[in-house]
ROKEVEX-113549 format. One record per atom (N, C-alpha, C): residue in three letters; atom name; z, y, x. Coordinates in pm, 1 decimal, padded with zeros to 6 digits. Example, Ala and Ser with C-alpha at 12.3 -4.5 7.8 and 13.67 -1.06 7.14 Angstrom:
BEGIN
SITE   rest   atom         up      north       east
SITE    ALA      N    00780.0   -00569.0    01319.0
SITE    ALA     CA    00780.0   -00450.0    01230.0
SITE    ALA      C    00780.0   -00330.0    01320.0
SITE    SER      N    00708.0   -00225.0    01285.0
SITE    SER     CA    00714.0   -00106.0    01367.0
SITE    SER      C    00787.0    00003.0    01290.0
***
This chain:
BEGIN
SITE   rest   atom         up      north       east
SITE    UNK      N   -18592.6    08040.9   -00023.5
SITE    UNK     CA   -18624.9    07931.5    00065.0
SITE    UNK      C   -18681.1    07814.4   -00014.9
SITE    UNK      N   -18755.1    07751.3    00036.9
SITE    UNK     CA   -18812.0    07627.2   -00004.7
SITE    UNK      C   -18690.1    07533.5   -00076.8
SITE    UNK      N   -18582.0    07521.5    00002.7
SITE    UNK     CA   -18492.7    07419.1   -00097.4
SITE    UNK      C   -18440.3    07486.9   -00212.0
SITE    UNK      N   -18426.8    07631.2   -00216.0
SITE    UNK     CA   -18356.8    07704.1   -00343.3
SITE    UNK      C   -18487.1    07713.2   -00461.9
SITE    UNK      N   -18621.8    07708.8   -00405.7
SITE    UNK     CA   -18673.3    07665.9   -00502.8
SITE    UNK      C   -18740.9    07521.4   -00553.9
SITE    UNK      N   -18679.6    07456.8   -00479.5
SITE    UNK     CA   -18704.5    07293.3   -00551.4
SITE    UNK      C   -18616.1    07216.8   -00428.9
SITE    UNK      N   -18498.1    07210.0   -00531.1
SITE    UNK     CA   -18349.9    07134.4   -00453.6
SITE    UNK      C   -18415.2    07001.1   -00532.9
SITE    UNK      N   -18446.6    06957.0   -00612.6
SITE    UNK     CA   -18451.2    06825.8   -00659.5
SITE    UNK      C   -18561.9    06743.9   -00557.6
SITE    UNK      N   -18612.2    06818.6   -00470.8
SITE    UNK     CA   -18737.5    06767.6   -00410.9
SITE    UNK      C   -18746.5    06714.8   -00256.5
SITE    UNK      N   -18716.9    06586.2   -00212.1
SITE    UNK     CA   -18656.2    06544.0   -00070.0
SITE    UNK      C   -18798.5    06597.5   -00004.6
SITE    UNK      N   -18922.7    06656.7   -00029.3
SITE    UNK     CA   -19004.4    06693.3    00093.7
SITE    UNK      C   -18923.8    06800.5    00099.1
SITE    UNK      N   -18877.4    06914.2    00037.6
SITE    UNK     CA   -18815.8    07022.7    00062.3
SITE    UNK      C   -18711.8    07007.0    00178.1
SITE    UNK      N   -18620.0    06915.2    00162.0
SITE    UNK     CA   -18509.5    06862.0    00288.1
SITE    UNK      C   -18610.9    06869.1    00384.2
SITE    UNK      N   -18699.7    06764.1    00362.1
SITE    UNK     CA   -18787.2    06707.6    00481.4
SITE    UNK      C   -18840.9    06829.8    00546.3
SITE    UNK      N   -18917.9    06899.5    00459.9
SITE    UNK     CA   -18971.1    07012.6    00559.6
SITE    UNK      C   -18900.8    07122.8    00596.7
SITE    UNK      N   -18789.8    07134.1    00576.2
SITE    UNK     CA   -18668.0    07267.6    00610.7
SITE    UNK      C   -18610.1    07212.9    00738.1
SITE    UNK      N   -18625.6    07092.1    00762.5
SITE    UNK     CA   -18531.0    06971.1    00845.5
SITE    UNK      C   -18656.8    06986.3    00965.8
SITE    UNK      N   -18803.7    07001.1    00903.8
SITE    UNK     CA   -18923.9    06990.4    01040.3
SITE    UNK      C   -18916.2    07110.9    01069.0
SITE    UNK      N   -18881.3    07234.3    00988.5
SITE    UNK     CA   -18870.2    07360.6    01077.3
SITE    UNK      C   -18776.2    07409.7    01162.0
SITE    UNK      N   -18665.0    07349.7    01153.8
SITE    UNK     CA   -18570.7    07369.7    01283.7
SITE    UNK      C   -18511.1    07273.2    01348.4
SITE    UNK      N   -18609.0    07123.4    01331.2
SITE    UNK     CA   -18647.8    07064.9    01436.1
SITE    UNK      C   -18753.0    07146.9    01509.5
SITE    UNK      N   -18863.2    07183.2    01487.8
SITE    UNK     CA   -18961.5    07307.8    01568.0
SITE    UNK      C   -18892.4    07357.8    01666.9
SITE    UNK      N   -18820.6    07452.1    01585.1
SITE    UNK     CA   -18701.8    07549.1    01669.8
SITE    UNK      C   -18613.6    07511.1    01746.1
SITE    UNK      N   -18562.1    07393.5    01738.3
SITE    UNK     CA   -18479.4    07307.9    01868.4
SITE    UNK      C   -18363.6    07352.2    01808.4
SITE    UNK      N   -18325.0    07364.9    01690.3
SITE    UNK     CA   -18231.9    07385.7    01639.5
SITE    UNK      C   -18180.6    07226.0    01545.8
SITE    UNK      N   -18164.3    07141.0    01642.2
SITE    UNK     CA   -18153.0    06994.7    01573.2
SITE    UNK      C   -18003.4    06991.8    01508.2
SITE    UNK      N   -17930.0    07094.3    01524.0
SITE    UNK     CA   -17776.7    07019.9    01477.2
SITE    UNK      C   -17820.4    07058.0    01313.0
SITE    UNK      N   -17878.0    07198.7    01298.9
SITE    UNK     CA   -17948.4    07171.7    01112.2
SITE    UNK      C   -18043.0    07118.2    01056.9
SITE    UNK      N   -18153.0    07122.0    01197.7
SITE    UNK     CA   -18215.5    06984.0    01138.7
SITE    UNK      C   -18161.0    06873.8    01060.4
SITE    UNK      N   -18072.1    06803.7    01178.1
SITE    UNK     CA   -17975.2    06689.5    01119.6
SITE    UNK      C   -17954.2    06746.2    00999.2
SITE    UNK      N   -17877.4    06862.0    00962.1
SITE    UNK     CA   -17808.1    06819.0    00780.0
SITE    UNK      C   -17917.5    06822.8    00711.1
SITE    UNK      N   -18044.0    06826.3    00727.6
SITE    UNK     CA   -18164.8    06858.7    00593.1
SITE    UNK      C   -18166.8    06711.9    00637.9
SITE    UNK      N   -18227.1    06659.8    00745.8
SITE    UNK     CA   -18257.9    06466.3    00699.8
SITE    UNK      C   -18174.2    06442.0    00680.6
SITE    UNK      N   -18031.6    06445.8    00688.4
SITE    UNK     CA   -17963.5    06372.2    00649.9
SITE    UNK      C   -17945.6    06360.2    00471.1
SITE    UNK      N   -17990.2    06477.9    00456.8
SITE    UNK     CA   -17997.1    06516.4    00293.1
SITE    UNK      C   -18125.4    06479.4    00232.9
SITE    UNK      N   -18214.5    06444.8    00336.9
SITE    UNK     CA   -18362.2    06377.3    00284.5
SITE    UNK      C   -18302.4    06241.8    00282.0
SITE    UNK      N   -18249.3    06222.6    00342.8
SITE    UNK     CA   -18257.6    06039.7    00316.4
SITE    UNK      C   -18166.3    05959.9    00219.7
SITE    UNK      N   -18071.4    06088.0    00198.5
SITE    UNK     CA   -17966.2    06036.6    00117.1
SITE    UNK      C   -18042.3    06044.3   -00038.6
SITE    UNK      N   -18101.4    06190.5   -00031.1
SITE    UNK     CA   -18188.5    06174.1   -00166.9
SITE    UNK      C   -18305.8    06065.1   -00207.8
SITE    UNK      N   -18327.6    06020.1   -00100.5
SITE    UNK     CA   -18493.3    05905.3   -00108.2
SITE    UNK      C   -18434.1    05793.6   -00012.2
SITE    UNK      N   -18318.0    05708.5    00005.5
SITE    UNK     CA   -18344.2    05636.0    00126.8
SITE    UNK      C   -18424.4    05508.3    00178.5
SITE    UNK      N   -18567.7    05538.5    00141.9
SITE    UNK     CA   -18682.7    05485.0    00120.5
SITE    UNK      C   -18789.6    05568.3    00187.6
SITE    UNK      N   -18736.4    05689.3    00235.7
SITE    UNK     CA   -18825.6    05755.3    00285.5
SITE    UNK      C   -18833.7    05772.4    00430.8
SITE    UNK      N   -18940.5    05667.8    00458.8
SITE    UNK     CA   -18980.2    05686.2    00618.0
SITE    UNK      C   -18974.7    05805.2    00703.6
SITE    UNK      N   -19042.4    05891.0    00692.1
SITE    UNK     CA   -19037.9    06002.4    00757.3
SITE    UNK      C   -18922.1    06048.3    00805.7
SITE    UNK      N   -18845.8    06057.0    00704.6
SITE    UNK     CA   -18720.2    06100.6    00735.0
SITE    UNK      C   -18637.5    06017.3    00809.6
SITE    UNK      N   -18608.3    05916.8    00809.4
SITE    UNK     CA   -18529.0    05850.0    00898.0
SITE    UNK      C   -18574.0    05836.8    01086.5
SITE    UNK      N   -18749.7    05899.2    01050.8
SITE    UNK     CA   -18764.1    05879.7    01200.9
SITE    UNK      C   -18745.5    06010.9    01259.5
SITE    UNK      N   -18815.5    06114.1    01189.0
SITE    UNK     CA   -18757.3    06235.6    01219.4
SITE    UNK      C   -18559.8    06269.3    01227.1
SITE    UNK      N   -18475.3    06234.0    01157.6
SITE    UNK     CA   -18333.1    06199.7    01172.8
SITE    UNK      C   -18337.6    06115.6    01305.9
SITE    UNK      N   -18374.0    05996.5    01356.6
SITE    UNK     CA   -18347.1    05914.1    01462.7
SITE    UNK      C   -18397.0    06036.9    01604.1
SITE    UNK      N   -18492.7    06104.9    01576.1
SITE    UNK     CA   -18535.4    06199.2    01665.2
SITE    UNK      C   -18417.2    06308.8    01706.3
SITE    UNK      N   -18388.9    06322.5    01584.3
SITE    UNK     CA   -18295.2    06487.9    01619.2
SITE    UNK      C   -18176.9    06419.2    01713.5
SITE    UNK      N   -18108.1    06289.3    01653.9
SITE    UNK     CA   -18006.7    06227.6    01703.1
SITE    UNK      C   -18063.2    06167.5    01889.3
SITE    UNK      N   -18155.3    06196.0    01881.9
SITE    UNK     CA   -18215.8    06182.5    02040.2
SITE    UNK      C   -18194.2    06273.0    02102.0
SITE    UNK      N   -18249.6    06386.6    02086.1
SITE    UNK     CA   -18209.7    06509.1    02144.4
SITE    UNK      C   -18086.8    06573.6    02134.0
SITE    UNK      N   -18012.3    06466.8    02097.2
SITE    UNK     CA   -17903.2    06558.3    02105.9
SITE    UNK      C   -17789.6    06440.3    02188.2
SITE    UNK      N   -17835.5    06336.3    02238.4
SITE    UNK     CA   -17783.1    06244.3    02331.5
SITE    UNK      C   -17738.4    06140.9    02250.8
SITE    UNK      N   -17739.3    06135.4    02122.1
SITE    UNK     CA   -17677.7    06052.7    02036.1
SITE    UNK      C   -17745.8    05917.6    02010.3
SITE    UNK      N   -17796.9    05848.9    02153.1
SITE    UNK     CA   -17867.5    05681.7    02114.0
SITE    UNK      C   -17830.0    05632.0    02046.5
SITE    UNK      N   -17696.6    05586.7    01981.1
SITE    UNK     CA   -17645.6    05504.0    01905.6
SITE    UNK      C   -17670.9    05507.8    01781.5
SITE    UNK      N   -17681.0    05644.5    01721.6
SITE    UNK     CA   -17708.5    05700.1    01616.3
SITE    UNK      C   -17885.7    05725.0    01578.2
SITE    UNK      N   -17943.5    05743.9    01698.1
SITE    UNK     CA   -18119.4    05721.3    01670.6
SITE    UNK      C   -18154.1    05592.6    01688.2
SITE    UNK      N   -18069.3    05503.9    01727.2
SITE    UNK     CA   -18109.1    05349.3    01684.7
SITE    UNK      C   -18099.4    05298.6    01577.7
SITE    UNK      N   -18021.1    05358.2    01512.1
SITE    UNK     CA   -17971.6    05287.7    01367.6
SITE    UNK      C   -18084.3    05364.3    01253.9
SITE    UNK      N   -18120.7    05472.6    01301.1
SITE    UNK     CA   -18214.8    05505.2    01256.6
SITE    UNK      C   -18344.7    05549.4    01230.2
SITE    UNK      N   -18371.8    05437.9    01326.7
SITE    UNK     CA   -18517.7    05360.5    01372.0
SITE    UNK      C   -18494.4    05240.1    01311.8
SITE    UNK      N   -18366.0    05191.7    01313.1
SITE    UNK     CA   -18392.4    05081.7    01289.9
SITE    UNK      C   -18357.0    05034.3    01091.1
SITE    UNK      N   -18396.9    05140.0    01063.2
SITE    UNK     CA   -18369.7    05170.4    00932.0
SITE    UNK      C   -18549.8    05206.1    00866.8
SITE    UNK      N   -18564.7    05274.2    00957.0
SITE    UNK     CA   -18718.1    05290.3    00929.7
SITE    UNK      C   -18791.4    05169.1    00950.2
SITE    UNK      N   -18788.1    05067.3    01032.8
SITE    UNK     CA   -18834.6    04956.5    01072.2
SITE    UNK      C   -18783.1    04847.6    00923.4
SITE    UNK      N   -18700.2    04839.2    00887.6
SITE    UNK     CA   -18605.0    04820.2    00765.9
SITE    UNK      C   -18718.0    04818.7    00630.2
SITE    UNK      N   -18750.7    04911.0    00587.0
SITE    UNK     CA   -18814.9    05015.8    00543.8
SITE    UNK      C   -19002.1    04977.3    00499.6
SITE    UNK      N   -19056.0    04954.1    00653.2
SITE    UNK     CA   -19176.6    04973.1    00708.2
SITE    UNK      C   -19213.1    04832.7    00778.7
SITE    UNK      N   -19118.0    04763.0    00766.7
SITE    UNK     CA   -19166.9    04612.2    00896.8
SITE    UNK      C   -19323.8    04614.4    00934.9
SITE    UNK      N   -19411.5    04693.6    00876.7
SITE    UNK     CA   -19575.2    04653.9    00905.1
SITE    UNK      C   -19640.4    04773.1    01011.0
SITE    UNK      N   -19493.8    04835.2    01027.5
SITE    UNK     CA   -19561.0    04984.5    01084.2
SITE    UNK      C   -19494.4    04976.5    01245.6
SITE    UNK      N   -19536.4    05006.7    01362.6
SITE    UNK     CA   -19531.8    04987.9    01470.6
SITE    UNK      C   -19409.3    05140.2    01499.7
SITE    UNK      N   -19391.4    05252.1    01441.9
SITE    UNK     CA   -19356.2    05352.0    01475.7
SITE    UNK      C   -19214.5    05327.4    01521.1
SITE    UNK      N   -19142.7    05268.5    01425.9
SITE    UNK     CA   -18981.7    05269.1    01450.3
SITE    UNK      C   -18950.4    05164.7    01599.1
SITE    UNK      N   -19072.8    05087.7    01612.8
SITE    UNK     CA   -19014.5    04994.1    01728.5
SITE    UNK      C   -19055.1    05067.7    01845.5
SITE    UNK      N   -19176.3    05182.9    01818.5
SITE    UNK     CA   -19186.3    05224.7    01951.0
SITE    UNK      C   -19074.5    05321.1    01921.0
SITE    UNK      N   -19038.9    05388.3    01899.2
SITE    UNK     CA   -18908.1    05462.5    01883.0
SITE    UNK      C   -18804.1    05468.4    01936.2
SITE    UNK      N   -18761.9    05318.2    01902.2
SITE    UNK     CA   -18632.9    05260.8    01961.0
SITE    UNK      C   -18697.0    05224.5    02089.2
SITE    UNK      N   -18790.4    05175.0    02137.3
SITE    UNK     CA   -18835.3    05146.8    02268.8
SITE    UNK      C   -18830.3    05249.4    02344.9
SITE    UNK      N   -18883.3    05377.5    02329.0
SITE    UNK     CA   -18870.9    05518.2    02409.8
SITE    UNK      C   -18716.8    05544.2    02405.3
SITE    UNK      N   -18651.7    05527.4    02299.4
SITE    UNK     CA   -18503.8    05572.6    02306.6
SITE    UNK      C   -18406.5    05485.4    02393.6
SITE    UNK      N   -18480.0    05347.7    02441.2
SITE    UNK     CA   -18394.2    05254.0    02527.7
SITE    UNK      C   -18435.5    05321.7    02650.5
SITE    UNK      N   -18576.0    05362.8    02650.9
SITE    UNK     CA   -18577.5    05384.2    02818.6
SITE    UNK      C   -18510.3    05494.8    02822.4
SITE    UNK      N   -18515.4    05624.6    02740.8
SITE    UNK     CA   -18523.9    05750.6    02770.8
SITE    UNK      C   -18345.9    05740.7    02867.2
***
């Protein structure tokens, strides 16, 4: 697998974490971002993709904090506020 051959490498989290987000398989999604962000927590992507999985899985409280971590992060980038904006209405 991609992380057994480059564990030192947070795209590896990141993209093991976008393939079963794909699959709607978000509860392992969650542990790869959560393991992307802990390794880089500087890394955008990951915290919005993490705020996502925690959406689909009913968990607002938890995709706010991490939107609002990406916003944190990014203040110049519009993504995390629409984020949290879709996640207030949804």
């Amino acid at each position: 697998s991609l992380v057994e051959a480059r564990p030192d490498s947070v795209i590896s989290w990141f993209c093991v974490g976008c393939y079963y987000y794909a699959i709607a398989n978000y509860e392992k999604a969650g542990k790869f971002f959560s393991k992307a962000t802990n390794m880089d927590m500087r890394f955008v992507p990951a915290w919005i993709a993490y705020g996502h999985t925690f959406s689909n899985v009913e968990e607002s409280d938890q995709a706010m904090a991490a939107y609002r971590n990406a916003i944190r992060l990014q203040p110049g980038s519009h993504l995390g506020q629409l984020f949290m904006g879709m996640e207030h209405i949804h």
